[in-house]
N, C-alpha and C positions, 0 to 999 in steps of 0.2 A: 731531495735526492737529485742530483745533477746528473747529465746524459751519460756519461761515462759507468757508472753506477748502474744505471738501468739497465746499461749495456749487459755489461760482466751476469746481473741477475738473469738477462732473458738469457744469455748463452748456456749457463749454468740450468736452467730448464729445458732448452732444446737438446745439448750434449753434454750431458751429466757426467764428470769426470771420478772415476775412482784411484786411489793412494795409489801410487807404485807396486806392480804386485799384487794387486786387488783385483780378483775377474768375478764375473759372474755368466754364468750362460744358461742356454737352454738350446731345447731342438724339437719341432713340431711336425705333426704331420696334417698337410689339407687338404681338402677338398679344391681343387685349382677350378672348375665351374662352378662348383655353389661361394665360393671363397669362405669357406667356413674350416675352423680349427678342428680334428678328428681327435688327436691324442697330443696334448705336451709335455713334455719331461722338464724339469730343471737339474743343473748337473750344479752338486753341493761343494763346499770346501775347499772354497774357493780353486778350485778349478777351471781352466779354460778350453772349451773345446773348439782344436783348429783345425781336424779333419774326419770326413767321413764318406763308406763305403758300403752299397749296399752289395751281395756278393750271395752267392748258396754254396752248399758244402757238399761234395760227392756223397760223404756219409751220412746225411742228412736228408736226405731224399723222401719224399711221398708215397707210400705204396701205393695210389694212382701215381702213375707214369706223367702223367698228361700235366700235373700240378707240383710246381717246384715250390721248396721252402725260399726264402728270401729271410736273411739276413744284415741288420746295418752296425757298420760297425764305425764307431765316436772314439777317435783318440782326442784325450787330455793332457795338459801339464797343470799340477799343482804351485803355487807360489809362481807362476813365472813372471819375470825380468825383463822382454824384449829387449836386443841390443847388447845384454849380457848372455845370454843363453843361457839365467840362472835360473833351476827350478829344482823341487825337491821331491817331487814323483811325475813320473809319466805312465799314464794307463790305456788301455782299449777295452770299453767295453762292447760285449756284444750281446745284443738286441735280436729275439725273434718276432718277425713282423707277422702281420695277421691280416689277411687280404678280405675275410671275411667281417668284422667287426672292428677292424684298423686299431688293436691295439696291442701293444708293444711291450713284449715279455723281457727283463734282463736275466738272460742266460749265464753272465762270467763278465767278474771285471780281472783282466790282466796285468799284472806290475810289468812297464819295463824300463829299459834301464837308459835309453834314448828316446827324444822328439818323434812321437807319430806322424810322421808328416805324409805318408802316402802308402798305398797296399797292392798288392798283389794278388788274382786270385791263382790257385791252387785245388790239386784235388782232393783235397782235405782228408 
């Protein structure tokens, strides 16, 4: 196997390339002083997630006053293209967080009909 050869092989182990089109993702939550993993999701079919918002909802409130829900919310695109803007579904899911046992409920996934790219809160 000559240098060039080796080359391509270790690249192809450090930055593993998928087909055009091909995503895979996930999204975790940790522990930033223990450095430890609490909860991870993988997000399927071929999907890619390229934003996310943690946010609470006026109507979603604690009846302690004192303790807010916290919700995160993962937009996706299905099949996407970068450079074309082609893709064949766009979603948002949203996730109830759990401050107590750090684990992460899926409330609603959303179809829409454009790129998630950024959010808004509101008073829901």
């Amino acid at each position: 196997m000559d240098e060039e050869q080796k080359k391509q092989i270790n690249e192809k182990e450090i930055d593993p390339k998928a087909a055009p089109g091909k995503w895979a993702s996930c999204f975790r939550i940790f522990d930033p002083v223990g450095l430890k993993t609490l909860s991870l999701r993988e997000i399927e079919n071929n999907e890619a997630a390229i934003s996310c918002y943690i946010t609470t909802f006026a109507n979603q409130q604690s009846k302690d006053s004192q303790r807010k829900k916290y919700f995160l919310l993962i937009g996706t695109v299905k099949d996407f293209i970068p450079g074309l803007g082609k893709l064949s579904a766009a979603f948002i899911y949203t996730y109830r967080l759990s401050p107590y046992d750090h684990n992460i409920e899926l409330l609603h996934k959303t179809k829409l009909e454009g790129i998630p790219l950024c959010y808004c809160s509101f008073k829901g």
